[in-house]
Backbone and ligand atoms as CSV (ligand in chain L), in Angstrom:
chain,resi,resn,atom,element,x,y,z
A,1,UNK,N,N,120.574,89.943,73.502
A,1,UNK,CA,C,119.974,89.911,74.840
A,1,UNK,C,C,119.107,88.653,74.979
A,2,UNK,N,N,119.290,88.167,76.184
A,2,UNK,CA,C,118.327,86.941,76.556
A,2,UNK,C,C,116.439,87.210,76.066
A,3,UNK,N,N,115.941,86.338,75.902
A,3,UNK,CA,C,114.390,86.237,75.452
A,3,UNK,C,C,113.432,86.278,77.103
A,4,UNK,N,N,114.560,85.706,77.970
A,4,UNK,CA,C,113.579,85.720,79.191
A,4,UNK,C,C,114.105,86.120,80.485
A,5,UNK,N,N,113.597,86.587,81.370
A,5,UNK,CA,C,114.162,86.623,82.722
A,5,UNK,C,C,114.825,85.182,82.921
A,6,UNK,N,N,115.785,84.983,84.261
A,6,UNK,CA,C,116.620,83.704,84.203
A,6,UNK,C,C,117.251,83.919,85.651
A,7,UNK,N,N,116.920,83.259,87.008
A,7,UNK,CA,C,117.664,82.580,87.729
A,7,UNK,C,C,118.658,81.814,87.968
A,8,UNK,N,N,119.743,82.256,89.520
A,8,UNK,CA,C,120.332,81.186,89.463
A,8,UNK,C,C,120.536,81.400,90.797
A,9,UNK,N,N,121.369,80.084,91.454
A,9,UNK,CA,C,121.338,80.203,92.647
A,9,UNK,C,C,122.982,80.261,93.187
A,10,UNK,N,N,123.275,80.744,94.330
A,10,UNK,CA,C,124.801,81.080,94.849
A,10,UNK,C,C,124.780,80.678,95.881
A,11,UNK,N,N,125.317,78.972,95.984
A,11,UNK,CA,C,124.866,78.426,97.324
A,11,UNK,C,C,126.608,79.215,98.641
A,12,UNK,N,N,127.341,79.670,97.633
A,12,UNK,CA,C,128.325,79.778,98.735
A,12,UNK,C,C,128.029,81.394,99.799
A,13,UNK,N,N,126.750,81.922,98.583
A,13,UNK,CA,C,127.012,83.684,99.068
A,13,UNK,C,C,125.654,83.631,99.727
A,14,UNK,N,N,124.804,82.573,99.163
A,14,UNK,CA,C,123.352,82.184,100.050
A,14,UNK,C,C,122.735,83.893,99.013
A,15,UNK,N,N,122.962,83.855,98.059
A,15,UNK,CA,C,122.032,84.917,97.110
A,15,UNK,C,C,121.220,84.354,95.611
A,16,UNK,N,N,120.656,84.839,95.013
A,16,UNK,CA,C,119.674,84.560,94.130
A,16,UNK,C,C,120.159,85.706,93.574
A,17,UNK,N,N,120.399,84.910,92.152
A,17,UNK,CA,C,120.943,86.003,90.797
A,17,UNK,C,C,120.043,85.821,90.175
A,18,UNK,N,N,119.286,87.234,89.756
A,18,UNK,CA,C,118.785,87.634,88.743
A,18,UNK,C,C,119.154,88.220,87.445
A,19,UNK,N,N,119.160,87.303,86.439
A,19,UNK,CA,C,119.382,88.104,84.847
A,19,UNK,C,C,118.130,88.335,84.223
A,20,UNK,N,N,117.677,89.557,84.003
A,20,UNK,CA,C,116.747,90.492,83.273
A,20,UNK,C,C,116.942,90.357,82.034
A,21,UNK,N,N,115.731,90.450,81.745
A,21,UNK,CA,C,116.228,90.070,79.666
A,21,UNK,C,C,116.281,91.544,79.288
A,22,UNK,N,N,116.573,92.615,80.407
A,22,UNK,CA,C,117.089,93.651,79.151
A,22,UNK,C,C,118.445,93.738,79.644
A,23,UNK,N,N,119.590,92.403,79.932
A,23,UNK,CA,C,120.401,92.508,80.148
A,23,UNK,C,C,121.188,92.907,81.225
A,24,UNK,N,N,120.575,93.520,82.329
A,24,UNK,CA,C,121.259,94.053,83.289
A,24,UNK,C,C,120.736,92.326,84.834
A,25,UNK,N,N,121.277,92.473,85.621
A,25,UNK,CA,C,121.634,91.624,86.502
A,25,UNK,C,C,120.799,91.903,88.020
A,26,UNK,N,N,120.894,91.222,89.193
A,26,UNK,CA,C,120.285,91.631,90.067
A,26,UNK,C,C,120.717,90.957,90.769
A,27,UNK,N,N,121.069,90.993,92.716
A,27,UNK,CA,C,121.318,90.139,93.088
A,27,UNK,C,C,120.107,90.142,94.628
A,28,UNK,N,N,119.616,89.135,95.249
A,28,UNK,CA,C,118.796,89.104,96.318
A,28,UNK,C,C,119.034,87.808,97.142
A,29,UNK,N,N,119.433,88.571,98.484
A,29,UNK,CA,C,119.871,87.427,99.326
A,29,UNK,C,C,118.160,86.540,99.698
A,30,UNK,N,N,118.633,85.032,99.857
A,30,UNK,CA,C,117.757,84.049,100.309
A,30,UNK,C,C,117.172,84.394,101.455
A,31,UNK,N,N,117.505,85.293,102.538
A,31,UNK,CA,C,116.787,85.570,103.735
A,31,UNK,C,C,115.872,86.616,103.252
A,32,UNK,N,N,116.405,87.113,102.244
A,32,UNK,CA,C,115.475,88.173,101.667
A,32,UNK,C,C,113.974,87.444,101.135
A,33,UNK,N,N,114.348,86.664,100.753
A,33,UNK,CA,C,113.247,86.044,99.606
A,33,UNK,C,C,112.422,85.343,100.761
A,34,UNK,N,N,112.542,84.510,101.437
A,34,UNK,CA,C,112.003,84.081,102.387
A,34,UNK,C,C,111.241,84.582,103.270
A,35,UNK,N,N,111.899,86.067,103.942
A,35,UNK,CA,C,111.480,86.847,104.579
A,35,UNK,C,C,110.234,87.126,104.284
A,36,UNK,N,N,110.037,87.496,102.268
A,36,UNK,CA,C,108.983,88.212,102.119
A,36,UNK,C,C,108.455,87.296,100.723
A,37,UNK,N,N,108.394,86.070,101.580
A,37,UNK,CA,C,107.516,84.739,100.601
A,37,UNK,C,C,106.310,85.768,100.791
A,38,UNK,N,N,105.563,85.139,99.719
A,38,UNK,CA,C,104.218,86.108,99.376
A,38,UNK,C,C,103.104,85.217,99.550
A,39,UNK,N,N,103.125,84.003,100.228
A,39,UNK,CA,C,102.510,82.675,100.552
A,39,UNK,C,C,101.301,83.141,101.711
A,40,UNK,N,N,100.383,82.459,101.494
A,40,UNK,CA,C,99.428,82.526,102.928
A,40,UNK,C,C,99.993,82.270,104.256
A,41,UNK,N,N,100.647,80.696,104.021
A,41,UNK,CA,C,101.023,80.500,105.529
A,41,UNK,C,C,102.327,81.742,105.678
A,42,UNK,N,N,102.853,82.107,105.456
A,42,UNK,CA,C,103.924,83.405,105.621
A,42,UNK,C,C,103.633,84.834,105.684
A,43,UNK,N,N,102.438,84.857,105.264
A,43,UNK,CA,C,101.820,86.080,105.458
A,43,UNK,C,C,101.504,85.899,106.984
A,44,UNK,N,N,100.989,85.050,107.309
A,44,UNK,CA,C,100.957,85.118,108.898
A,44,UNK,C,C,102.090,85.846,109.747
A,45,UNK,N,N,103.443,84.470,109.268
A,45,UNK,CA,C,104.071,85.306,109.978
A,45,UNK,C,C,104.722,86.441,109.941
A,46,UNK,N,N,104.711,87.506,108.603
A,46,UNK,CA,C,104.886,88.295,108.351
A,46,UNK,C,C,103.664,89.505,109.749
A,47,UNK,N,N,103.048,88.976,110.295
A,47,UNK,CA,C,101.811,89.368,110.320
A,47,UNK,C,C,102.188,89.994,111.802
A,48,UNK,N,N,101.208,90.376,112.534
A,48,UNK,CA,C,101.408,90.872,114.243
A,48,UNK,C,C,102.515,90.751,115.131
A,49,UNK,N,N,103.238,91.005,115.416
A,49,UNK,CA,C,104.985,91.212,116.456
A,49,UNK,C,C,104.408,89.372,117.340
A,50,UNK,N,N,105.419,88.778,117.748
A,50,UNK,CA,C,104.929,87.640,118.096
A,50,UNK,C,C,106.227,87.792,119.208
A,51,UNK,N,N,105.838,88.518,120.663
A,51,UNK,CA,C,106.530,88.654,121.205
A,51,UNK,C,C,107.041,87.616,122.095
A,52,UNK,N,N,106.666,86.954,121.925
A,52,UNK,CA,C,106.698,85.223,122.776
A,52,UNK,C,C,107.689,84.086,122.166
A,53,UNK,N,N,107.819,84.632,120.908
A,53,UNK,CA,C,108.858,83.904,119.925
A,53,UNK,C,C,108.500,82.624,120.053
A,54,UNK,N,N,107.077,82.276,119.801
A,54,UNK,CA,C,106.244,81.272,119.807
A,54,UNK,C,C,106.627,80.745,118.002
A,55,UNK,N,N,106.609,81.460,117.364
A,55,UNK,CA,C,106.559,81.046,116.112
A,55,UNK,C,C,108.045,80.424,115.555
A,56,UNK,N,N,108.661,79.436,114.549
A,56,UNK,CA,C,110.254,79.020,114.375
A,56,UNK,C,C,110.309,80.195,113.477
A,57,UNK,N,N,111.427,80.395,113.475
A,57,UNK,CA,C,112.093,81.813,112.423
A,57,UNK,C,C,112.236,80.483,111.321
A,58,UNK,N,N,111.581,80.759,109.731
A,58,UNK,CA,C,111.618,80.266,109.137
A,58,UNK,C,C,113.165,79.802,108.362
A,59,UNK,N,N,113.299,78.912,108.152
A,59,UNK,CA,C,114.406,78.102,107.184
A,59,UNK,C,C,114.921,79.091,106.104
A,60,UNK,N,N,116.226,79.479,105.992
A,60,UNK,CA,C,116.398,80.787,104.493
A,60,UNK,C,C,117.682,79.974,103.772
A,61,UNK,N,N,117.395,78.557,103.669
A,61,UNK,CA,C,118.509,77.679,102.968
A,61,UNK,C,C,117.662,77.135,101.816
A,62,UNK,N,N,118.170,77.598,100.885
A,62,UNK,CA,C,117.353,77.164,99.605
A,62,UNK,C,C,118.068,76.195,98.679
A,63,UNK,N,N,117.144,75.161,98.763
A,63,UNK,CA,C,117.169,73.994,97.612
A,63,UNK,C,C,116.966,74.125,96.332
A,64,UNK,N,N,116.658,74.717,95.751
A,64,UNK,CA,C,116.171,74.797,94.458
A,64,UNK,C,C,114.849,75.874,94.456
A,65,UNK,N,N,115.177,76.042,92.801
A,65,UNK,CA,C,114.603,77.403,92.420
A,65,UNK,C,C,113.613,77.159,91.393
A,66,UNK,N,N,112.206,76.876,90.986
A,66,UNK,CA,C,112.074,76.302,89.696
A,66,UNK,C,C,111.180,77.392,89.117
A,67,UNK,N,N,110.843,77.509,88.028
A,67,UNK,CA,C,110.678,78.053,86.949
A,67,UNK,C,C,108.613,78.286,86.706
A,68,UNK,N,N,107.752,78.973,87.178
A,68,UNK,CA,C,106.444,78.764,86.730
A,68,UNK,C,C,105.934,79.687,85.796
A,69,UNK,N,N,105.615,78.747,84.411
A,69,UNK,CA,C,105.526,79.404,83.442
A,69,UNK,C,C,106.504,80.464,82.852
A,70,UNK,N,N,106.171,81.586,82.767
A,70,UNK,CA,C,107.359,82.649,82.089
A,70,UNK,C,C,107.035,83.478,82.842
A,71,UNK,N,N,106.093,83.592,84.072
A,71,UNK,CA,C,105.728,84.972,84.969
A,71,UNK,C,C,106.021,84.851,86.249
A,72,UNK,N,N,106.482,83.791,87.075
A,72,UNK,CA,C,106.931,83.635,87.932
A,72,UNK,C,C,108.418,82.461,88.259
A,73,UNK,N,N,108.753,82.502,89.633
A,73,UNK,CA,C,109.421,81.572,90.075
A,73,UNK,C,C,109.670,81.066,91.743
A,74,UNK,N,N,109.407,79.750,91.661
A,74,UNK,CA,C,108.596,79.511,92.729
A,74,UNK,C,C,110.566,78.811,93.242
A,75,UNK,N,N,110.731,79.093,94.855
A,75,UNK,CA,C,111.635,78.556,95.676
A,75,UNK,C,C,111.211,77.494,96.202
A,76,UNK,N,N,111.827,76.031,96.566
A,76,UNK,CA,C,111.999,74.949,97.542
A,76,UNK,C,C,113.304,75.525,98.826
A,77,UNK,N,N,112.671,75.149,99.619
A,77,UNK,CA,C,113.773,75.776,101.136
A,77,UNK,C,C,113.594,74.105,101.924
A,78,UNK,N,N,114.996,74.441,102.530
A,78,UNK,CA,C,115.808,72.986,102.983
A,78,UNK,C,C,114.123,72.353,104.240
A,79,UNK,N,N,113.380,73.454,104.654
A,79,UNK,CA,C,112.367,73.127,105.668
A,79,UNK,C,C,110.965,72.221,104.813
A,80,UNK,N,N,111.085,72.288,103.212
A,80,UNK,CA,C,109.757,71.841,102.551
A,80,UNK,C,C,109.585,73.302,102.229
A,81,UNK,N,N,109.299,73.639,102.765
A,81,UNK,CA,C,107.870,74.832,102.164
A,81,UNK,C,C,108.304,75.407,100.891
A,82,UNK,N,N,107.397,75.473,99.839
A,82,UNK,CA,C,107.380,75.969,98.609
A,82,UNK,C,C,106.097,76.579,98.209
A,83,UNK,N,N,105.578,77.045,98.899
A,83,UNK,CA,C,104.108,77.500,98.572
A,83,UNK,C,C,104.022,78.926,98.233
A,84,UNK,N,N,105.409,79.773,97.617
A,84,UNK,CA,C,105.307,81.175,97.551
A,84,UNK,C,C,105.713,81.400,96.087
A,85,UNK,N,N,105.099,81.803,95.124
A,85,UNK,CA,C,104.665,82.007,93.929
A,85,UNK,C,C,106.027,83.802,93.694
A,86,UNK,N,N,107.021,83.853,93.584
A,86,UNK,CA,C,107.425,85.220,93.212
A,86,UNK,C,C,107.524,85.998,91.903
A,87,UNK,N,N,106.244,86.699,91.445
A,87,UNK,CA,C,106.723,86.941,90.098
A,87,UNK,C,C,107.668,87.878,89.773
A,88,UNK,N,N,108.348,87.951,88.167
A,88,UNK,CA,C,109.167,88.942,88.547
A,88,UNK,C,C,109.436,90.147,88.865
A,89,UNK,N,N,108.207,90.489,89.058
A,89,UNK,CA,C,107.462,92.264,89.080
A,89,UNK,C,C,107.958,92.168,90.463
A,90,UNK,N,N,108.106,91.263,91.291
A,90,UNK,CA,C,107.767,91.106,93.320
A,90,UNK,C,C,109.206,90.989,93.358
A,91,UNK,N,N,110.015,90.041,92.290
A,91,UNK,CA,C,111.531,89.996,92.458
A,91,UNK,C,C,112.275,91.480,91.940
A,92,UNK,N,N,111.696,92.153,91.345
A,92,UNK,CA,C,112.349,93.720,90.983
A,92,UNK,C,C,111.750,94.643,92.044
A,93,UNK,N,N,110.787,94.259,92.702
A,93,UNK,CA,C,110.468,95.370,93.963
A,93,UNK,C,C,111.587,94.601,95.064
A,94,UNK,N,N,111.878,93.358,95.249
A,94,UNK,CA,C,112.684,92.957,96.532
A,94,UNK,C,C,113.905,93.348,96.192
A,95,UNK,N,N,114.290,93.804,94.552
A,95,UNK,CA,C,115.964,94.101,94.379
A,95,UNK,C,C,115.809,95.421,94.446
A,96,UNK,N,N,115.008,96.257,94.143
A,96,UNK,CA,C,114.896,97.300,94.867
A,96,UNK,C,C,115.230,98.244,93.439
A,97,UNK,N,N,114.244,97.232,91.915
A,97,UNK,CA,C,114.778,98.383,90.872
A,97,UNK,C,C,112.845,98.590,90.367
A,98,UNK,N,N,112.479,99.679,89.350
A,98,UNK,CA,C,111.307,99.493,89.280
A,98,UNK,C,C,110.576,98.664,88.174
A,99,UNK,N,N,109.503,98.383,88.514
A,99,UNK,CA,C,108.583,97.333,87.657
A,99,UNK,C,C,109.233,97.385,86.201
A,100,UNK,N,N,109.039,96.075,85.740
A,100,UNK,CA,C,109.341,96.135,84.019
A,100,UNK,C,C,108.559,96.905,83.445
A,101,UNK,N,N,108.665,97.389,82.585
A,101,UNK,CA,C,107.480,97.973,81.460
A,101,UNK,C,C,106.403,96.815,80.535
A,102,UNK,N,N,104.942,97.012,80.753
A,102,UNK,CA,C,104.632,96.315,80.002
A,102,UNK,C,C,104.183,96.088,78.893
L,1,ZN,ZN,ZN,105.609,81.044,102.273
C-alpha cells in the first residue's frame, strides 16, 4: 500500500482522483471542489443567496493540483485563485466517505 494520500487530475472527465493510502480510491468532480473551496474570499460566496447574480459563478477548470506538506492539497483554477487549503479530512467529507482514523 502507498505511504501517502496521492492526487491526480482527469482533465477529460473534469474530476480529481483520490488514492488513499489504505488503498481504496475516490473520485470528486472539480465543480465540486471549487464549489466548496474552504478559502475566505469563497466563503463569501458560499455565503447569503445573491439574488441579483451580482457575483461571477466562479471558474471550476483546474490547472494544477499541488501538494502542501503531507496534510493538505492546495488547487490552481484557470481564473488564478488558489487560496483554498483542502485537507484530506475536507477531501473525504466532499467524497462523501468518513474521516481517516487518527
Ligand atoms: Zn477560494
Amino acid at each position: 500500500m502507498p505511504k501517502s494520500n496521492s492526487v491526480t487530475k482527469d482533465d477529460d472527465r473534469q474530476m480529481l482522483l483520490v488514492k488513499w493510502k489504505d488503498g481504496t480510491t475516490s473520485e470528486i468532480a472539480w465543480k465540486t471542489l471549487r464549489d466548496n473551496c474552504p478559502c475566505a474570499e469563497c466563503a463569501e460566496l458560499h455565503g447569503p443567496a445573491d439574488p441579483l447574480r451580482l457575483k461571477l459563478a466562479p471558474n471550476t477548470s483546474l490547472i494544477e493540483i499541488n501538494y502542501v506538506g503531507n496534510y493538505a492539497v492546495q488547487p490552481r483554477w484557470a481564473d488564478g485563485h488558489s487560496a483554498g487549503l483542502f485537507t484530506w479530512n475536507y477531501l473525504r467529507d466532499l467524497a462523501g466517505i468518513m474521516p481517516a482514523p487518527q
